[in-house]
Structures are given as structure tokens and as C-alpha cells.
PDB file of N, CA, C and O in Angstrom:
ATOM      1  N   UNK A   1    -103.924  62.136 214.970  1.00  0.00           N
ATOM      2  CA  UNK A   1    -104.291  62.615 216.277  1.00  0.00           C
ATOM      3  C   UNK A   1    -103.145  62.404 217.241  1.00  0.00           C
ATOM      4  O   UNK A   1    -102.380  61.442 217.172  1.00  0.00           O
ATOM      5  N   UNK A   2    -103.075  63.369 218.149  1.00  0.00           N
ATOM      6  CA  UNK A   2    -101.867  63.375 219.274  1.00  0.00           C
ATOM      7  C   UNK A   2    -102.356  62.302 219.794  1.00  0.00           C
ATOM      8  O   UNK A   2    -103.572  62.122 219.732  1.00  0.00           O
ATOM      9  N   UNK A   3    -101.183  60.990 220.663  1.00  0.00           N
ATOM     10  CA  UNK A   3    -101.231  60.602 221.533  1.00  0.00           C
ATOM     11  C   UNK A   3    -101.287  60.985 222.899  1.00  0.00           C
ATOM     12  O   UNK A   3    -102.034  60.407 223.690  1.00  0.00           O
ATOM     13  N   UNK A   4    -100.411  62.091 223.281  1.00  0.00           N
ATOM     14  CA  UNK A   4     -99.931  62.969 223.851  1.00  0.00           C
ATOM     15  C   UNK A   4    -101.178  63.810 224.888  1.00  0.00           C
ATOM     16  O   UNK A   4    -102.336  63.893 224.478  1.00  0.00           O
ATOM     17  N   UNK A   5    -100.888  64.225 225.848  1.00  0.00           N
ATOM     18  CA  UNK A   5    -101.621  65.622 226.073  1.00  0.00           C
ATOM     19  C   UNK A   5    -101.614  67.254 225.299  1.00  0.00           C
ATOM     20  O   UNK A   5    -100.564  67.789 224.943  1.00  0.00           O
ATOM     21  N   UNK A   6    -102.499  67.669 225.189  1.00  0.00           N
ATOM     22  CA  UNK A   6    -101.631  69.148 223.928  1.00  0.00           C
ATOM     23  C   UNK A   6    -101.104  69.898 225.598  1.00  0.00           C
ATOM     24  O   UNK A   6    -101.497  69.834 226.762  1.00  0.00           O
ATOM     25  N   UNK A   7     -99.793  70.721 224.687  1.00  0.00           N
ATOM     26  CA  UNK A   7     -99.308  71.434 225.805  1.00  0.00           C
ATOM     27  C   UNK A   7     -99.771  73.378 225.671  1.00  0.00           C
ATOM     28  O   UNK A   7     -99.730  73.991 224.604  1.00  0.00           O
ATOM     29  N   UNK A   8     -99.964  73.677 226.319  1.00  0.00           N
ATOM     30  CA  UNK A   8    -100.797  74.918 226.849  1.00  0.00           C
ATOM     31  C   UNK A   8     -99.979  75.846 225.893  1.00  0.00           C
ATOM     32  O   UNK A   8     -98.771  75.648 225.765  1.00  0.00           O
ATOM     33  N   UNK A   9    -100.566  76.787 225.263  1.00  0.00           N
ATOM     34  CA  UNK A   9    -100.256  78.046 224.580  1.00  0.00           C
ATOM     35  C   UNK A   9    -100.535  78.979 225.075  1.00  0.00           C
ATOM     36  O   UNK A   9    -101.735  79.237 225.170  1.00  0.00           O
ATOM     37  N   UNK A  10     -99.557  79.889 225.604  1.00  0.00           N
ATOM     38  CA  UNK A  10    -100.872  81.244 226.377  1.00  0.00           C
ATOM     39  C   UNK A  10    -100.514  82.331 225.081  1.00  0.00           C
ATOM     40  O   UNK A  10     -99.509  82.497 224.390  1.00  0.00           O
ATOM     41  N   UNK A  11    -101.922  83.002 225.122  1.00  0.00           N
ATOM     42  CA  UNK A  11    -102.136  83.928 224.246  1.00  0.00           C
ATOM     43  C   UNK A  11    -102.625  85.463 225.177  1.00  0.00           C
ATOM     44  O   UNK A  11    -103.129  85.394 226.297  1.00  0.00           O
ATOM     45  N   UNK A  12    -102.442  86.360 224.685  1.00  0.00           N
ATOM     46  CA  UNK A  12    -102.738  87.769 226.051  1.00  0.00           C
ATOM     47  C   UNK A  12    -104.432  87.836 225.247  1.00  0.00           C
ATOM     48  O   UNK A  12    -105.475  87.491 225.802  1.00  0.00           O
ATOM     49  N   UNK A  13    -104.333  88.241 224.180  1.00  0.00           N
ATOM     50  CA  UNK A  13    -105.521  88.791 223.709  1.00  0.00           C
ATOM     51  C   UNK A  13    -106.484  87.356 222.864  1.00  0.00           C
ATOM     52  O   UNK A  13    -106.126  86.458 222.102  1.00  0.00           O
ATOM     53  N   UNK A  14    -107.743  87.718 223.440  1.00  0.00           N
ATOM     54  CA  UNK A  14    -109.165  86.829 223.404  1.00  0.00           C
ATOM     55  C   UNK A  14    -108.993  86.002 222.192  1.00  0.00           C
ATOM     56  O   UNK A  14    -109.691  84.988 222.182  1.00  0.00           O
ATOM     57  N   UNK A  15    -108.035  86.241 220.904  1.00  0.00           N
ATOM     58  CA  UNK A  15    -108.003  84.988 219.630  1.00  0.00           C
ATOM     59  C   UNK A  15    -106.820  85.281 219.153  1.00  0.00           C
ATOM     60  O   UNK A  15    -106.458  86.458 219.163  1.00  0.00           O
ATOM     61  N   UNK A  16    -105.905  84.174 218.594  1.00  0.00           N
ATOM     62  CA  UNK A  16    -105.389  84.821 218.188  1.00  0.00           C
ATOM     63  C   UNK A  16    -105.349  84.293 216.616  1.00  0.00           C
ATOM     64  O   UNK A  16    -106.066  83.293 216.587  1.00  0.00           O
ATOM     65  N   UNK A  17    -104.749  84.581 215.160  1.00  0.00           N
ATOM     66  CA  UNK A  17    -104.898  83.996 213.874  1.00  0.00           C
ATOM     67  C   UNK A  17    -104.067  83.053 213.706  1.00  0.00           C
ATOM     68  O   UNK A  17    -102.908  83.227 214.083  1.00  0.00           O
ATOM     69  N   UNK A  18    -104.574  81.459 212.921  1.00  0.00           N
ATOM     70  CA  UNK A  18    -104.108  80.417 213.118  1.00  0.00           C
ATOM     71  C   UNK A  18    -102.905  80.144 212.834  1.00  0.00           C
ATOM     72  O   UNK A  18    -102.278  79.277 213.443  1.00  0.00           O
ATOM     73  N   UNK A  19    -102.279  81.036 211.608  1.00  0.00           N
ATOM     74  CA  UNK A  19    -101.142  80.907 211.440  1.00  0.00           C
ATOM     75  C   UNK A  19    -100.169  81.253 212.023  1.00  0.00           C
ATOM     76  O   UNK A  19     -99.054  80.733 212.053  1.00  0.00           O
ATOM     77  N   UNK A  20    -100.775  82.663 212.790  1.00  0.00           N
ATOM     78  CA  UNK A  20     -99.619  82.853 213.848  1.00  0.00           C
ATOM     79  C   UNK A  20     -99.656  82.238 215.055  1.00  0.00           C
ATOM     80  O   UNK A  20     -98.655  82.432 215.745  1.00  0.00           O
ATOM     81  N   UNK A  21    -100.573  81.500 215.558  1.00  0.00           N
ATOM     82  CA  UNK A  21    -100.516  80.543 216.683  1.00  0.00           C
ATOM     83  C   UNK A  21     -99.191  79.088 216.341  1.00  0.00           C
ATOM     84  O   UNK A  21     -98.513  78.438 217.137  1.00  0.00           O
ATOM     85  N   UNK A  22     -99.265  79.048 215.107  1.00  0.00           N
ATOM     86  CA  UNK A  22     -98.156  77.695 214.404  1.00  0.00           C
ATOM     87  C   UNK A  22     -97.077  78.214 214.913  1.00  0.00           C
ATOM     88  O   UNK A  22     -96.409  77.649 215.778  1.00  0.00           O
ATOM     89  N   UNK A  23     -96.633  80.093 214.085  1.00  0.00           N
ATOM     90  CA  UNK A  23     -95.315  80.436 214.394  1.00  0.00           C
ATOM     91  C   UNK A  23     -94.571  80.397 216.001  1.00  0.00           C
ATOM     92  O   UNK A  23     -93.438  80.023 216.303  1.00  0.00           O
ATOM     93  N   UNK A  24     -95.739  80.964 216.926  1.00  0.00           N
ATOM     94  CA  UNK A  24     -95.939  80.962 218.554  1.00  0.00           C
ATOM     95  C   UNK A  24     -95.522  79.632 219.366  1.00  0.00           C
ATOM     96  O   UNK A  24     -94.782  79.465 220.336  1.00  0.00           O
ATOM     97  N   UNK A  25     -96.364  78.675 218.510  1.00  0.00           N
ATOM     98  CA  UNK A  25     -95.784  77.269 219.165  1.00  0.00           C
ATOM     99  C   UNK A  25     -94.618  76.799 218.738  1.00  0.00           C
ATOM    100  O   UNK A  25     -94.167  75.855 219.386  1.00  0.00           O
ATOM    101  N   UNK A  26     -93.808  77.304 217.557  1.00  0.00           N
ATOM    102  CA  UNK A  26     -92.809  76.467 216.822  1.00  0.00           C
ATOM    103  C   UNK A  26     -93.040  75.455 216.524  1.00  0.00           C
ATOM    104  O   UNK A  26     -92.402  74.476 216.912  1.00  0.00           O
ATOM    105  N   UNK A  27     -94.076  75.414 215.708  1.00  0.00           N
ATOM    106  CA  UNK A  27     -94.516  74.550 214.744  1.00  0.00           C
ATOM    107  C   UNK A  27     -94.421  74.848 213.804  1.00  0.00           C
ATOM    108  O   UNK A  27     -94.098  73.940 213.038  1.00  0.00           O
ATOM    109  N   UNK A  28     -94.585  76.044 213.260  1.00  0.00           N
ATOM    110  CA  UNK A  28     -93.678  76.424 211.726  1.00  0.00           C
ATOM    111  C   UNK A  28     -92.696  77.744 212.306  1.00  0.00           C
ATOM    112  O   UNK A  28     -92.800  78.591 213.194  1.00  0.00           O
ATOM    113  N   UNK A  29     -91.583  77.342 211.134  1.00  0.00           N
ATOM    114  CA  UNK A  29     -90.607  78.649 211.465  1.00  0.00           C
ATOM    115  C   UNK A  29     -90.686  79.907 211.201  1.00  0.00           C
ATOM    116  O   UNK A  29     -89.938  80.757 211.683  1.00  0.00           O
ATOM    117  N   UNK A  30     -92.216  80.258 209.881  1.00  0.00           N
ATOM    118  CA  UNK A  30     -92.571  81.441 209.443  1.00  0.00           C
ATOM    119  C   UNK A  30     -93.670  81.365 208.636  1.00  0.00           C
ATOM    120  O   UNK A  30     -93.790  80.166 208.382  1.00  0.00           O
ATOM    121  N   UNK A  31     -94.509  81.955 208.111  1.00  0.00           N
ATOM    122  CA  UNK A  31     -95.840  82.352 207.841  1.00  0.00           C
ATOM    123  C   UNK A  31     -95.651  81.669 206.797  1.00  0.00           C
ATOM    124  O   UNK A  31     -96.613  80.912 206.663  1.00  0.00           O
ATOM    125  N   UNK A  32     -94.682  81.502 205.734  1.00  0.00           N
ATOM    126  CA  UNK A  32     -94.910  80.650 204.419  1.00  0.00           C
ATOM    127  C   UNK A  32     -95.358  79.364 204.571  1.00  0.00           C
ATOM    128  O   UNK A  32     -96.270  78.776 203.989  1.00  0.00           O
ATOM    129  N   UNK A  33     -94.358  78.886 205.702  1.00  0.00           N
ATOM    130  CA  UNK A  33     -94.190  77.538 206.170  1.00  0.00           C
ATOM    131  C   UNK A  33     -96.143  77.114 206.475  1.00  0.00           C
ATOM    132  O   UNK A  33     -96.960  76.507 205.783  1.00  0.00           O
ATOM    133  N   UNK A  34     -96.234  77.753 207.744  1.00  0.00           N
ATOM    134  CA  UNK A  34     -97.459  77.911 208.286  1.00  0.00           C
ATOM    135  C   UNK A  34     -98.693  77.908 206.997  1.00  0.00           C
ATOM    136  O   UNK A  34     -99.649  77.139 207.097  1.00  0.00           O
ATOM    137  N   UNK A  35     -98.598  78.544 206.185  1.00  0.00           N
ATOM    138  CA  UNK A  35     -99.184  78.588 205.136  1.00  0.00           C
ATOM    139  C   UNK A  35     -99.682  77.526 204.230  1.00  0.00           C
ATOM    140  O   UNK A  35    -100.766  77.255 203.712  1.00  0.00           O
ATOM    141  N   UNK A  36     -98.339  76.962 204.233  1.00  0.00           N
ATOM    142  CA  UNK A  36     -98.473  75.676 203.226  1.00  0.00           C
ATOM    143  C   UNK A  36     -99.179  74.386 204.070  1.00  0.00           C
ATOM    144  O   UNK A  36     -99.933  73.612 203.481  1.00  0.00           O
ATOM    145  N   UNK A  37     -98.919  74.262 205.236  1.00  0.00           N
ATOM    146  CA  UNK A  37     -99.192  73.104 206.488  1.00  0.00           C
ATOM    147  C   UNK A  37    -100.953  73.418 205.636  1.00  0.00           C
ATOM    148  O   UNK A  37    -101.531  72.913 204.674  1.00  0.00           O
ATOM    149  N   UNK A  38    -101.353  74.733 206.839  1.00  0.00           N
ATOM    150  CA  UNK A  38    -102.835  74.932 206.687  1.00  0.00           C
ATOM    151  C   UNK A  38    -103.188  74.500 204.782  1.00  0.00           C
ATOM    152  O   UNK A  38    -103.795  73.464 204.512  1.00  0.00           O
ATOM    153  N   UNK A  39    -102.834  75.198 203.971  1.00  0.00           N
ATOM    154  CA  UNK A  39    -103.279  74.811 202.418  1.00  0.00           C
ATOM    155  C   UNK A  39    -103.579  73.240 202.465  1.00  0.00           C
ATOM    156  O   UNK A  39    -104.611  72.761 201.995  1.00  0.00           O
ATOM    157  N   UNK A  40    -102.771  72.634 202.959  1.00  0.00           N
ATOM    158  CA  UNK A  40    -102.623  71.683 202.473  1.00  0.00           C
ATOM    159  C   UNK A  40    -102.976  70.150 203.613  1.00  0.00           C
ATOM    160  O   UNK A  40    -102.530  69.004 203.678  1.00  0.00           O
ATOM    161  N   UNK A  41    -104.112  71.036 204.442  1.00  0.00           N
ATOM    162  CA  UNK A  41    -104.861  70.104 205.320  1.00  0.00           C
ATOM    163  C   UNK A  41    -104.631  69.586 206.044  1.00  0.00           C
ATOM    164  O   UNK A  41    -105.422  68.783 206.539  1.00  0.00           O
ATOM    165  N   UNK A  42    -102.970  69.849 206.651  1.00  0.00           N
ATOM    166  CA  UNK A  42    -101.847  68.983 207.739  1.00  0.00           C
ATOM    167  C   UNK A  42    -102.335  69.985 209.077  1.00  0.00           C
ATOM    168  O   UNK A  42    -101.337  70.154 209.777  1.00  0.00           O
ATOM    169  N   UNK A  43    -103.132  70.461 209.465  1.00  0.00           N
ATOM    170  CA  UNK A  43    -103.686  71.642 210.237  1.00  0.00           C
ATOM    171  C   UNK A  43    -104.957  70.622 210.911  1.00  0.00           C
ATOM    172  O   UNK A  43    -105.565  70.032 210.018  1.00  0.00           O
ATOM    173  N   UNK A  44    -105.366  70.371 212.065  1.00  0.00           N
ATOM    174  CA  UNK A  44    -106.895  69.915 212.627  1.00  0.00           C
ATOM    175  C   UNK A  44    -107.249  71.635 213.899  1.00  0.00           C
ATOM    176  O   UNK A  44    -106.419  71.965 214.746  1.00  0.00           O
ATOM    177  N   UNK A  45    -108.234  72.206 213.737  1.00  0.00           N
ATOM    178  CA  UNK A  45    -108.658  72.432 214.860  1.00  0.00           C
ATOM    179  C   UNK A  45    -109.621  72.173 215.878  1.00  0.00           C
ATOM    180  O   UNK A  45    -110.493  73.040 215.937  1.00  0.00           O
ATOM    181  N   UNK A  46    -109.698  71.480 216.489  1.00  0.00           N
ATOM    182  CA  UNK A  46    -110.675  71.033 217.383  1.00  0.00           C
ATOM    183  C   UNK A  46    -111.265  69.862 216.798  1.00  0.00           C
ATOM    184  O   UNK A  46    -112.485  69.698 216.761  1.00  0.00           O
ATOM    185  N   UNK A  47    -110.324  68.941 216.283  1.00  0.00           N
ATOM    186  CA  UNK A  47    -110.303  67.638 215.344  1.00  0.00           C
ATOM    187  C   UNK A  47    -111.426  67.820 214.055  1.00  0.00           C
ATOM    188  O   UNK A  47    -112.102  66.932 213.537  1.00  0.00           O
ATOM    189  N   UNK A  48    -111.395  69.000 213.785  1.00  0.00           N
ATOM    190  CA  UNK A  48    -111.525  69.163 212.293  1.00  0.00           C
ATOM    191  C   UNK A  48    -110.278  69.921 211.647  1.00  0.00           C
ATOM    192  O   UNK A  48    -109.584  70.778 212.194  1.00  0.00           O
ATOM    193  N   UNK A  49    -110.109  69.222 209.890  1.00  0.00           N
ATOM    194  CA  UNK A  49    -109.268  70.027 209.389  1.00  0.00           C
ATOM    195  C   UNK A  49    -109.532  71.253 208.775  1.00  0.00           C
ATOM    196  O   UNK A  49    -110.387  71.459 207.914  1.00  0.00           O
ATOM    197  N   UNK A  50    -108.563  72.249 209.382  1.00  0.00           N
ATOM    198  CA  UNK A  50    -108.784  73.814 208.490  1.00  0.00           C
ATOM    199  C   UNK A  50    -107.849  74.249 207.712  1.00  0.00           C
ATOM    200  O   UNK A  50    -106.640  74.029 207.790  1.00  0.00           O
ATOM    201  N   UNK A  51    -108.580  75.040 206.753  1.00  0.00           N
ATOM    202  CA  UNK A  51    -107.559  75.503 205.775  1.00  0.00           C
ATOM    203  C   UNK A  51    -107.706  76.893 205.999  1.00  0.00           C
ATOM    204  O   UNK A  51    -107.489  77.537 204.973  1.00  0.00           O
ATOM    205  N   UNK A  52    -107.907  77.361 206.677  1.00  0.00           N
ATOM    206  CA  UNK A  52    -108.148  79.128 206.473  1.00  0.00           C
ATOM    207  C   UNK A  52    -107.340  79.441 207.395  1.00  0.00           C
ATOM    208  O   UNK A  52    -107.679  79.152 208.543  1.00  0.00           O
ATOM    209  N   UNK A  53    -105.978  80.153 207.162  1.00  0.00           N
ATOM    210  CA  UNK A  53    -104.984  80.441 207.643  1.00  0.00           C
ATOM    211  C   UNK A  53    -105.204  81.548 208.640  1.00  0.00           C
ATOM    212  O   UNK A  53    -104.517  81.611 209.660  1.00  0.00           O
ATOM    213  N   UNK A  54    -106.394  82.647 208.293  1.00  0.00           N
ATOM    214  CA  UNK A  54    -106.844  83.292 209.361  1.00  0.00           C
ATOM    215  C   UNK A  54    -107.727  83.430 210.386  1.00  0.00           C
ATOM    216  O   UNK A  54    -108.103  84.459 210.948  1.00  0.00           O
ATOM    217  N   UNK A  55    -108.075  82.082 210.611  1.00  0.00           N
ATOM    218  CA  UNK A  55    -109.233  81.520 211.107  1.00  0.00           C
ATOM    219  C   UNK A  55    -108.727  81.355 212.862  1.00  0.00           C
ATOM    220  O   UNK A  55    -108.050  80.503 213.437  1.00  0.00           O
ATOM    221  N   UNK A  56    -109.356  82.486 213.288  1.00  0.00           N
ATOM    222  CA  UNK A  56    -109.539  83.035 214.510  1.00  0.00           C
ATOM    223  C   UNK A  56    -109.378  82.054 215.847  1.00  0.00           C
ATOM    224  O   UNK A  56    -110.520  81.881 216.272  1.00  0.00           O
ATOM    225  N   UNK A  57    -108.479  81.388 216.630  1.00  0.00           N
ATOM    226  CA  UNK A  57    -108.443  80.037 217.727  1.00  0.00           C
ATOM    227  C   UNK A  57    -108.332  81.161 218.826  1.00  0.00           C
ATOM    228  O   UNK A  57    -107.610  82.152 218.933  1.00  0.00           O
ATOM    229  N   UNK A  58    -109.503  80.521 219.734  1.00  0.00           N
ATOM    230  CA  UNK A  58    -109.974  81.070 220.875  1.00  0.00           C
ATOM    231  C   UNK A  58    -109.310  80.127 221.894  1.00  0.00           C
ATOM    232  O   UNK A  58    -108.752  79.077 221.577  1.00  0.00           O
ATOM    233  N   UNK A  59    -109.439  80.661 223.310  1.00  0.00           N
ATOM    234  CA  UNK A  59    -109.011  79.886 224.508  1.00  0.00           C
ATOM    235  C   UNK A  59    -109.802  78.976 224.294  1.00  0.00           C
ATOM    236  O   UNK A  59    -110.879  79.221 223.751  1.00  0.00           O
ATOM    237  N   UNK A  60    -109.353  77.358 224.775  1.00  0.00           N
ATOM    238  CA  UNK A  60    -109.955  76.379 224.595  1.00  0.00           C
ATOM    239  C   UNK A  60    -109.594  75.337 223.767  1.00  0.00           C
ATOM    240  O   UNK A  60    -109.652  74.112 223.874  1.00  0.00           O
ATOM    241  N   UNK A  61    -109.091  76.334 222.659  1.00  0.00           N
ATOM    242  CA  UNK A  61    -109.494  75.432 221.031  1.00  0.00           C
ATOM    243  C   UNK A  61    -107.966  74.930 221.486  1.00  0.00           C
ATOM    244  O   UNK A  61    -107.322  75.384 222.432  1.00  0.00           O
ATOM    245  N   UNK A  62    -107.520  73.784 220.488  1.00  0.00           N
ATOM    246  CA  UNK A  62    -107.176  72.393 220.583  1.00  0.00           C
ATOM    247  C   UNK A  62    -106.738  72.830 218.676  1.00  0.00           C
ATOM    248  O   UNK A  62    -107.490  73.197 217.774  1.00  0.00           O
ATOM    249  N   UNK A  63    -105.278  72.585 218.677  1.00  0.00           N
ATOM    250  CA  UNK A  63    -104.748  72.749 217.490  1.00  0.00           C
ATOM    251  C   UNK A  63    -103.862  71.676 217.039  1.00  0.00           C
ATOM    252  O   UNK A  63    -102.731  71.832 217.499  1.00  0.00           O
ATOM    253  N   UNK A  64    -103.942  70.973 216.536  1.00  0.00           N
ATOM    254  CA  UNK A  64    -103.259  69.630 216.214  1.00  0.00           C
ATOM    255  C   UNK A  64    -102.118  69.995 214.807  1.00  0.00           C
ATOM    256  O   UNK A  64    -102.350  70.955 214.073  1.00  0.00           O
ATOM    257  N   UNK A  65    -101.137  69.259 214.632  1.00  0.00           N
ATOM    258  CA  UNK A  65    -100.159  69.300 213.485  1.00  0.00           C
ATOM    259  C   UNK A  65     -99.070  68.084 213.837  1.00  0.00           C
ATOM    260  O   UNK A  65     -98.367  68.015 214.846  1.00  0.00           O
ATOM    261  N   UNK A  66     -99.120  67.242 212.840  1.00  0.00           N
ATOM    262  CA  UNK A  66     -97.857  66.070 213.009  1.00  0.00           C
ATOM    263  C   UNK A  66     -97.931  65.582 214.120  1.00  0.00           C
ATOM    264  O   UNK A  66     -96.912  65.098 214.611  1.00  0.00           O
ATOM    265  N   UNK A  67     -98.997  65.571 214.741  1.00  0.00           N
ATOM    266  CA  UNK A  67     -98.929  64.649 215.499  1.00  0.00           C
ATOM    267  C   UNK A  67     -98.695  65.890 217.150  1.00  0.00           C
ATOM    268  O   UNK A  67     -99.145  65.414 218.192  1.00  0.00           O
ATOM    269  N   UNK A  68     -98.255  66.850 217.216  1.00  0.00           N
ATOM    270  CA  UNK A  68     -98.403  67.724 218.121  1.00  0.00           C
ATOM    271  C   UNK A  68     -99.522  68.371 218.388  1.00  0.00           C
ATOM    272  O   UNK A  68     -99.955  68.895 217.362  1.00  0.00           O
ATOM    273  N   UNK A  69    -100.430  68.640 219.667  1.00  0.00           N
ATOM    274  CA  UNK A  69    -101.048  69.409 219.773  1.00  0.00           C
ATOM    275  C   UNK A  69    -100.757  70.313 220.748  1.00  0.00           C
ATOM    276  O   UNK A  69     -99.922  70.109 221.630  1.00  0.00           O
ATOM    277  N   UNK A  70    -101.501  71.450 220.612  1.00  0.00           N
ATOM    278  CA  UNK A  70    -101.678  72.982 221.173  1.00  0.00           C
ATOM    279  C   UNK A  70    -102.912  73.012 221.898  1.00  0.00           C
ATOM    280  O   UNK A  70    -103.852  72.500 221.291  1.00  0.00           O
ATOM    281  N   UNK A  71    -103.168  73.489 223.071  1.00  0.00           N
ATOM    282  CA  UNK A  71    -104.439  73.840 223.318  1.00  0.00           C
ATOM    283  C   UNK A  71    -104.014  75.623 223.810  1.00  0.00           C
ATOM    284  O   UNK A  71    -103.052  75.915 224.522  1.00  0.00           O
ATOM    285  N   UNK A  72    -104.762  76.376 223.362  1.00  0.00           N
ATOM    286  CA  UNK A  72    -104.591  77.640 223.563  1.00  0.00           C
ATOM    287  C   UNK A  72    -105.559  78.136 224.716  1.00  0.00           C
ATOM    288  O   UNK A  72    -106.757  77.934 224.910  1.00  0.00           O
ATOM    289  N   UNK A  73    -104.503  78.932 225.483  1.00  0.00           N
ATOM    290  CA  UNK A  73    -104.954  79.533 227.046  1.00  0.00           C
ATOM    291  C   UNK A  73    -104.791  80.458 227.442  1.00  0.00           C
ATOM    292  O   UNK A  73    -103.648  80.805 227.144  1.00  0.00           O
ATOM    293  N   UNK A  74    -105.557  81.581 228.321  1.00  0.00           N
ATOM    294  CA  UNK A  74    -105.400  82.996 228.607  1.00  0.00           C
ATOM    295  C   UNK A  74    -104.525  82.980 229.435  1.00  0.00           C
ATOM    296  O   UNK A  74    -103.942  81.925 229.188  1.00  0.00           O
ATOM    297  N   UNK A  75    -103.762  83.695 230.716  1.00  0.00           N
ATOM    298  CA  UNK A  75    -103.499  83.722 231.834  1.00  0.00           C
ATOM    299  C   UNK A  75    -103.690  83.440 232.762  1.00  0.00           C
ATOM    300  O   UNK A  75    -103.009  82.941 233.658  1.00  0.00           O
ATOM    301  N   UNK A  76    -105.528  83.985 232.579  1.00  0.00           N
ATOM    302  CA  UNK A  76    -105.954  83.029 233.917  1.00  0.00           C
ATOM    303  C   UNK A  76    -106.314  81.836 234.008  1.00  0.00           C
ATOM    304  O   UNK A  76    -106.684  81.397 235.097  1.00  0.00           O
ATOM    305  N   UNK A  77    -106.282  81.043 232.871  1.00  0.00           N
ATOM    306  CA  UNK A  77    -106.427  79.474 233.003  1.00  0.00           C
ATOM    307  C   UNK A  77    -104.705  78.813 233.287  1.00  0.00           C
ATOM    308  O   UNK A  77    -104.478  77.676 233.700  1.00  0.00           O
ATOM    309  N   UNK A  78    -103.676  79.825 232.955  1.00  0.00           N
ATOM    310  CA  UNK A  78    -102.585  79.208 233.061  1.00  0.00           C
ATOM    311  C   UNK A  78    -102.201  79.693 234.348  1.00  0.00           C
ATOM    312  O   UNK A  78    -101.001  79.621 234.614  1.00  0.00           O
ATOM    313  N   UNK A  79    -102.942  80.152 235.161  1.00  0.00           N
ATOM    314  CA  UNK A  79    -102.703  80.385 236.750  1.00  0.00           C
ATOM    315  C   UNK A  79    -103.509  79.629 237.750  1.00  0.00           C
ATOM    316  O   UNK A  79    -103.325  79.808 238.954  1.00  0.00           O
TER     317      UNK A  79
END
């Protein structure tokens, strides 16, 4: 679990897929990478672990990895 505060992700459209939220934050450098994290349970969303690489993170949700977290946000929460 982050010590940390998660730092804000803005996304334009209502979800976006988990693996490409990794690539977005630079948390992985590309979809393989991203791939293997999620397979292999190094992935929490909303302090559960997921493995489903296309598993839909809405505004709100809270994405954890190594100790970094993400919380993902529209525009108008980042205004």
C-alpha cells in the first residue's frame, strides 16, 4: 500500500482500460510490461488485487503498483 497520497490521473472519456491507465501514468513503458504487472498480481484496484488487464477504472478508482498510486479523474474534478 502507498504511503503517499495517489497523484491525480485525468482521463477525457468516462473509463478508461487498466492497462492503458499503467502506460498513461508511466508505470509501465508498454502493454507487455503492463501485462505482466496485472498477470501477476503486482496491480491493486481500489485495494483489491486485479488481474484483468481490461478491466474498466472509472473516475474515483484508486490504482496502486510498487508502492505508487493513481487515483483517476475527469476534468472537472481536476478543476
Amino acid at each position: 500500500m502507498s504511503t503517499s497520497h495517489p497523484d491525480d490521473i485525468l482521463i477525457r472519456d468516462e473509463s478508461i482500460r487498466l492497462g492503458q491507465l499503467l502506460k498513461l501514468a508511466n508505470l509501465a513503458e508498454d502493454g507487455l510490461e503492463a501485462k505482466a504487472f496485472i498477470e501477476h498480481g503486482a496491480v491493486n484496484v481500489n485495494g483489491e488485487v486485479e488481474t484483468r488487464r481490461g478491466r474498466q477504472v472509472r473516475h474515483g478508482d484508486v490504482v496502486e503498483l510498487d508502492g505508487h498510486a493513481i487515483r483517476v479523474v475527469s476534468e472537472a474534478q481536476a478543476n
